[in-house]
N, C-alpha and C positions, 0 to 999 in steps of 0.2 A: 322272490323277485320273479316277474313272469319274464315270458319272451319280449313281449311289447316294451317292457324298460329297460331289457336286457338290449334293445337293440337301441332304441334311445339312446342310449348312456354310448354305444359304440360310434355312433353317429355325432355326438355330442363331443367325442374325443378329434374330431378332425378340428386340426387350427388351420385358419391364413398365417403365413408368416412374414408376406408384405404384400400393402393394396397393391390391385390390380385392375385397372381401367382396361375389360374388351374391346371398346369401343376406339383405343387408341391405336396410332400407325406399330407397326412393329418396329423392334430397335433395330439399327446396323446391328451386320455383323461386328465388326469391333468394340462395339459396345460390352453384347454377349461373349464374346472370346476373348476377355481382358486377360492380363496376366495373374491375377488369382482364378481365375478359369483352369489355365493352363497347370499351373501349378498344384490346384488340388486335380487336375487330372492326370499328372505324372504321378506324383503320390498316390492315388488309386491305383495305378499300375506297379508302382515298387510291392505296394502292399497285398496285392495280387500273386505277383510273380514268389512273393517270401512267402505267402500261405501256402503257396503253389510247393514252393521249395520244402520247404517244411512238411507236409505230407507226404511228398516223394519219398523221403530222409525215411520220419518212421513207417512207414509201409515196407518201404527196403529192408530197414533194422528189426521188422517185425514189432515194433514197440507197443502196439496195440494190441495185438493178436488174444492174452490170455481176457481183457477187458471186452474187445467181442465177441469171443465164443462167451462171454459169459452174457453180455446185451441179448446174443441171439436168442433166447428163451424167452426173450418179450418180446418179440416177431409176432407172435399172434395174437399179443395181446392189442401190439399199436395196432395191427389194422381191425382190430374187433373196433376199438375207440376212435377209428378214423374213420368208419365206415358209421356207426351211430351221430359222430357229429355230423357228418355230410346227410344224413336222414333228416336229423335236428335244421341241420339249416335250411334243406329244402324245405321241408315243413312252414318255419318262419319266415322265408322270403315267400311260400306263396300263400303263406295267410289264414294256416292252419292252429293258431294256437288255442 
């Protein structure tokens, strides 16, 4: 598969998920900040503050600790493969393939 369908296929992966007339006046506010607005944005913030929470917990209790001394050893490897896709991509965004 080249780059050129590789990107395709990436570009081809974005959906609408409802029309949308530019050309139309924008909505009130209340409209926009109805109460399932608000409600999935409290929820965001519980779900926030409990990840939040939960980290703190095993960071404190060490509960990770023998799992990333053992990740550490692929420290050089992710930036070896971050540092080649970031090559790769500039490559393909400017037109190098």
């Amino acid at each position: 598969m080249t780059r050129i369908e590789i990107a395709t296929l990436i570009f081809a992966h974005v959906k609408w998920f409802a029309p949308f007339d530019v050309n139309a006046a924008p909505k009130p506010i209340g409209e926009v900040l109805n109460g399932q607005f608000i409600k999935f944005f409290l929820a965001s913030v519980v779900a926030v503050c409990a990840f939040f929470w939960a980290d703190r917990t095993a960071y404190r209790r060490a509960l990770l600790r023998r799992l990333d001394a053992r990740l550490k050893k692929l420290d050089d490897l992710s930036v070896l493969i971050s540092s080649l896709e970031c090559c790769d991509l500039f490559h393909l965004r400017m037109g190098h393939v």
